[in-house]
C-alpha positions as CSV (number, residue, x, y, z in Angstrom):
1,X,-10.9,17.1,-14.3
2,X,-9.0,17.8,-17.3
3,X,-9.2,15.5,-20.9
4,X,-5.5,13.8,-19.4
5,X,-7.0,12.9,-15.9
6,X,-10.0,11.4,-17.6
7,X,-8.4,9.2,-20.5
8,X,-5.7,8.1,-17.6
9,X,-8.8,7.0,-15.3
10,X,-10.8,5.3,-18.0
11,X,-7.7,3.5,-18.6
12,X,-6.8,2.2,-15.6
13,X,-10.6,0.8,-15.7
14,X,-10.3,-0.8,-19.0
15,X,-7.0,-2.9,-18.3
16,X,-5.3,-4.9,-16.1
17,X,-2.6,-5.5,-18.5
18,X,0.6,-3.6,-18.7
19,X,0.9,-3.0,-22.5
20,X,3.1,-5.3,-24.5
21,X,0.8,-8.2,-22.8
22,X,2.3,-8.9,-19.8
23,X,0.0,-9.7,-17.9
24,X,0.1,-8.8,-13.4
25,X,-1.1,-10.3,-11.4
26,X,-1.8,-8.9,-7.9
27,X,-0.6,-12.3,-5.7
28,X,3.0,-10.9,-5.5
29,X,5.2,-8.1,-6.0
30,X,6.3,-6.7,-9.9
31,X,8.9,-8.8,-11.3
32,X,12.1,-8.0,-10.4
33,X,11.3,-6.9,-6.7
34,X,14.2,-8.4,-4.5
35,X,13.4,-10.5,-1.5
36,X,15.6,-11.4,1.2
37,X,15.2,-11.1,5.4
38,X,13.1,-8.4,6.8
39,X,13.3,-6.5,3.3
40,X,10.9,-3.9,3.3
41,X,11.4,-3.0,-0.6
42,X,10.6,0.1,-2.2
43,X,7.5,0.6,-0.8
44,X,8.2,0.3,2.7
45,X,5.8,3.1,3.8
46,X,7.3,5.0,7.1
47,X,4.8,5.5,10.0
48,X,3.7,9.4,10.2
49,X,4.1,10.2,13.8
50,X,1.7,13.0,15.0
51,X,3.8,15.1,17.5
52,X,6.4,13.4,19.6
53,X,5.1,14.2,22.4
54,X,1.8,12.4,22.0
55,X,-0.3,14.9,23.4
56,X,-1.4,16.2,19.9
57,X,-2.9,12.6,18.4
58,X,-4.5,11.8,21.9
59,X,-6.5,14.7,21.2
60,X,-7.5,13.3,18.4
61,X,-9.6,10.5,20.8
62,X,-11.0,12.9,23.1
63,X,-14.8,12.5,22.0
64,X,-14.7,8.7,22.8
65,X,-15.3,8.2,26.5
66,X,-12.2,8.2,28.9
67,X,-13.2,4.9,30.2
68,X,-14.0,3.7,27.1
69,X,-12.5,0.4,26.0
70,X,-11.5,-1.9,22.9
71,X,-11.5,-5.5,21.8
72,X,-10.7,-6.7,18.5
73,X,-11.8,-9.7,17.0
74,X,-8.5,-11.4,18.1
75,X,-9.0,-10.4,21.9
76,X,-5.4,-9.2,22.1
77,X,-6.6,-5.3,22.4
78,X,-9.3,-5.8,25.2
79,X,-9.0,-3.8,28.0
80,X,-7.3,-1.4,26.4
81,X,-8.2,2.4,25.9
82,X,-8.3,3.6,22.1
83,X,-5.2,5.6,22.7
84,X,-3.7,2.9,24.5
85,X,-4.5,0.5,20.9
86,X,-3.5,3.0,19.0
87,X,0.2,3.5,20.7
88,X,0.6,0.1,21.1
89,X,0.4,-0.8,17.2
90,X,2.8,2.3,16.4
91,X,5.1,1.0,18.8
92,X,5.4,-3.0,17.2
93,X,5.1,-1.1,13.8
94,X,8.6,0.7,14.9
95,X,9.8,-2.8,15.6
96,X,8.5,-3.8,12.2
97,X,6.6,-6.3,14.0
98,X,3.4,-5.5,11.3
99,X,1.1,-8.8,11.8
100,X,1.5,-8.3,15.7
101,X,0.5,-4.4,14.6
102,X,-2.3,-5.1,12.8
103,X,-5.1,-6.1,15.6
104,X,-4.2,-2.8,17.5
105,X,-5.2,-0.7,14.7
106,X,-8.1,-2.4,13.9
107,X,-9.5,-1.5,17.5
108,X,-8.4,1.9,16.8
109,X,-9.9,2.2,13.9
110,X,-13.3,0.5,14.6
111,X,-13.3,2.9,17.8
112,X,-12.0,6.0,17.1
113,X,-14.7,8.9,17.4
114,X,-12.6,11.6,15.8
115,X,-11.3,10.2,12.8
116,X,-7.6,11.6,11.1
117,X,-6.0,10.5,8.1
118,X,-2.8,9.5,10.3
119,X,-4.4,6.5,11.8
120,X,-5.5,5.1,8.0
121,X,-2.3,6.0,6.7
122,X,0.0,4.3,9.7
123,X,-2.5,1.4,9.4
124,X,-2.5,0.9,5.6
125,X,1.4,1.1,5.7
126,X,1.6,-1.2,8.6
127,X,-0.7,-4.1,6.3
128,X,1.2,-3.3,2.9
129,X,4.7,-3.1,4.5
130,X,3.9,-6.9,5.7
131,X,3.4,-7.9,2.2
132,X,7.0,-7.6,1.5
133,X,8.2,-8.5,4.7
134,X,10.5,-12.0,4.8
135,X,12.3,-13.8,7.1
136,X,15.0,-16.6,7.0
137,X,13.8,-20.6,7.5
138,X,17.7,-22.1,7.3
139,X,19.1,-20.9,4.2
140,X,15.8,-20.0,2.3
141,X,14.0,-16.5,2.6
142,X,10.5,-17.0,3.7
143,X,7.6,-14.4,3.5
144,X,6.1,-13.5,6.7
145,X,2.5,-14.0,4.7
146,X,0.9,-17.3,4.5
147,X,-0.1,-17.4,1.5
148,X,-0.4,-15.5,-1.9
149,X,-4.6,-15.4,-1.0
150,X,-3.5,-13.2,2.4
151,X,-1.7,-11.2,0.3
152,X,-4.0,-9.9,-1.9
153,X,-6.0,-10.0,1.1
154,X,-3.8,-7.7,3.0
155,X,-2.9,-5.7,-0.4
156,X,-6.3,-4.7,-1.0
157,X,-7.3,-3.9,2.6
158,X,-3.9,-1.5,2.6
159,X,-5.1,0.6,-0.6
160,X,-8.5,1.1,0.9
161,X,-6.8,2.3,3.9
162,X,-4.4,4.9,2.3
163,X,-7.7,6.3,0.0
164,X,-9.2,6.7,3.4
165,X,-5.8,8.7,4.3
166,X,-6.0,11.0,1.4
167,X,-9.9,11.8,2.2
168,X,-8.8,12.3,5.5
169,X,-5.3,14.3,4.8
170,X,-5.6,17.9,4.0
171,X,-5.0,19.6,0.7
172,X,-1.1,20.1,0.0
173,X,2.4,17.9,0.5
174,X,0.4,15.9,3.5
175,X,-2.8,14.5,0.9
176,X,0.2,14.2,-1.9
177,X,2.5,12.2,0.2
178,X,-0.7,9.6,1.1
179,X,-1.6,9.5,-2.4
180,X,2.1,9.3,-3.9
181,X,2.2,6.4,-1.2
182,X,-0.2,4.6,-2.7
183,X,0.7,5.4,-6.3
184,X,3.8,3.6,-5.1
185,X,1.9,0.5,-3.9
186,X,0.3,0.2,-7.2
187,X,3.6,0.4,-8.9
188,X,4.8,-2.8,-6.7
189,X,1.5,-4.7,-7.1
190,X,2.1,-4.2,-10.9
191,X,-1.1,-2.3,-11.8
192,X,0.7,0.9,-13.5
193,X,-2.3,2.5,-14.7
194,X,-3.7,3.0,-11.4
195,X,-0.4,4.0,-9.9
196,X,-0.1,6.7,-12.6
197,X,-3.9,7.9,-11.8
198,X,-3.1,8.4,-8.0
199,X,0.5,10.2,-9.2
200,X,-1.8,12.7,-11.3
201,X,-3.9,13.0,-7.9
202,X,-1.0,13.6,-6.1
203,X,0.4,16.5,-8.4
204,X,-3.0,18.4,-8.6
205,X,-3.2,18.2,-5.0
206,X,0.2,20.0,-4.2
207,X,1.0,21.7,-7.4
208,X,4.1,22.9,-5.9
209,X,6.3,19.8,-6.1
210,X,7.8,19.5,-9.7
211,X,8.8,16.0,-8.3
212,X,5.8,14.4,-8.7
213,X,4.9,15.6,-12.3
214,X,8.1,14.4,-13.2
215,X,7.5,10.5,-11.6
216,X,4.1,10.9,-13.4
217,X,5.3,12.2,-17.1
218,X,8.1,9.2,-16.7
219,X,5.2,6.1,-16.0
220,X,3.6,7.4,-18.7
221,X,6.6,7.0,-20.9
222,X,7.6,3.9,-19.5
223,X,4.0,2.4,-19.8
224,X,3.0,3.9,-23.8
225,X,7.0,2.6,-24.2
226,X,7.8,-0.5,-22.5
227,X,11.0,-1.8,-22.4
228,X,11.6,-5.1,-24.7
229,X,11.6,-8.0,-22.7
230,X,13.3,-11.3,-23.2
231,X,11.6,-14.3,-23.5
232,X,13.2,-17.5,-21.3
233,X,15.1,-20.6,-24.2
234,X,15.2,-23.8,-22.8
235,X,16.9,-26.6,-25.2
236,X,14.0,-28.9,-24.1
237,X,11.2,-26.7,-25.1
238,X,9.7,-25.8,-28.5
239,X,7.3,-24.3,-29.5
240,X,3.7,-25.6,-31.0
241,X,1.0,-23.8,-32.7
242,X,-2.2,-23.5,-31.0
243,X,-4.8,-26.2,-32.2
244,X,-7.9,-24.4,-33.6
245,X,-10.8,-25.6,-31.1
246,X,-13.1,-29.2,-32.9
């Protein structure tokens, strides 16, 4: 690990501040992130399908036993064969249906014998893409999350899921793409450092695409440089200096 990689990481472990002071937090997206129905935003992670077929990622299930079935803590996955979870949660994650997704993975996942960094990456995208997901309740968007404590929840569940991906994922464009992925679910979350970290991690693991070095090299511009922001007037407020403490 080279002197950058290591004052990037030591950074991202010291702060949770972009510089400037603004402080994010991680109960909602960056400002400036749009939300309207169904949006799925810029991170709207696509499922990777393994072979269209299906024949390949059933292999990946062939240590557990063929009879061998699943139950979730919801119940909605028993009777079901890992495989069976497993295409069933793709299939509602297609239909960006991700909450109804979400139990169907977790069988997989908690069953699986032959793990693959597929599974963690469709499963993380499936909980992080519902983060930004919103509906319509009459004329007001409403996020399909219940609150801003299942978000972080769900946000912090997805990250772990894609750093199990890129484990998983072998070296080149496939660990690159988990971990660009991620560096892009950082980004949204509003924790730059860490999104810049997982960039770097993503360049040294596929050297080849000049595309990521050039994301990374422009985060760190935009973090050591941030753009001046504007603070909100109102005609009814002033401001007071703070009151040394008695």
């Amino acid at each position: 690990m080279g002197p950058r990689r290591k004052d990037e990481r030591s950074r991202a472990q010291k702060t949770r501040r972009e510089p400037g002071g603004r402080a994010q937090s991680g109960a909602g997206p960056a400002a400036g992130a749009h939300r309207g129905k169904r949006w799925r935003g810029p991170l709207a992670l696509a499922l990777v399908i393994v072979a269209g077929a299906g024949a390949l990622w059933l292999a990946r299930f062939v240590r557990a036993p063929r009879a061998q079935r699943v139950g979730g803590a919801s119940g909605v996955a028993d009777g079901l064969t890992v495989p069976e979870a497993y295409a069933r949660a793709i299939e509602l994650a297609k239909q960006e249906r991700y909450r109804q997704c979400l139990p169907y993975y977790e069988a997989a996942v908690a069953w699986v014998r032959s793990d693959f960094w597929e599974l963690h990456f469709n499963y993380g995208a499936a909980l992080l893409n519902l983060t930004l997901q919103y509906g319509e309740r009459g004329p007001h968007p409403v996020a399909a999350t219940r609150s801003s404590v299942e978000r972080v929840m769900l946000v912090r569940e997805g990250i772990r899921q894609l750093s199990r991906a890129a484990e998983l994922a072998p070296a080149g464009a496939a660990r690159a793409r988990v971990l660009g992925e991620r560096a892009n679910a950082f980004a949204v979350w509003g924790f730059p450092w860490e999104s810049l970290v997982s960039l770097r991690e993503a360049q040294e693991a596929d050297p080849g695409q000049p595309e990521i070095k050039r994301q990374a090299d422009a985060l760190l511009q935009l973090i050591l440089n941030p753009p001046p922001t504007v603070e909100p007037r109102s005609s009814h407020a002033r401001r007071v200096p703070p009151r040394a403490l008695p």
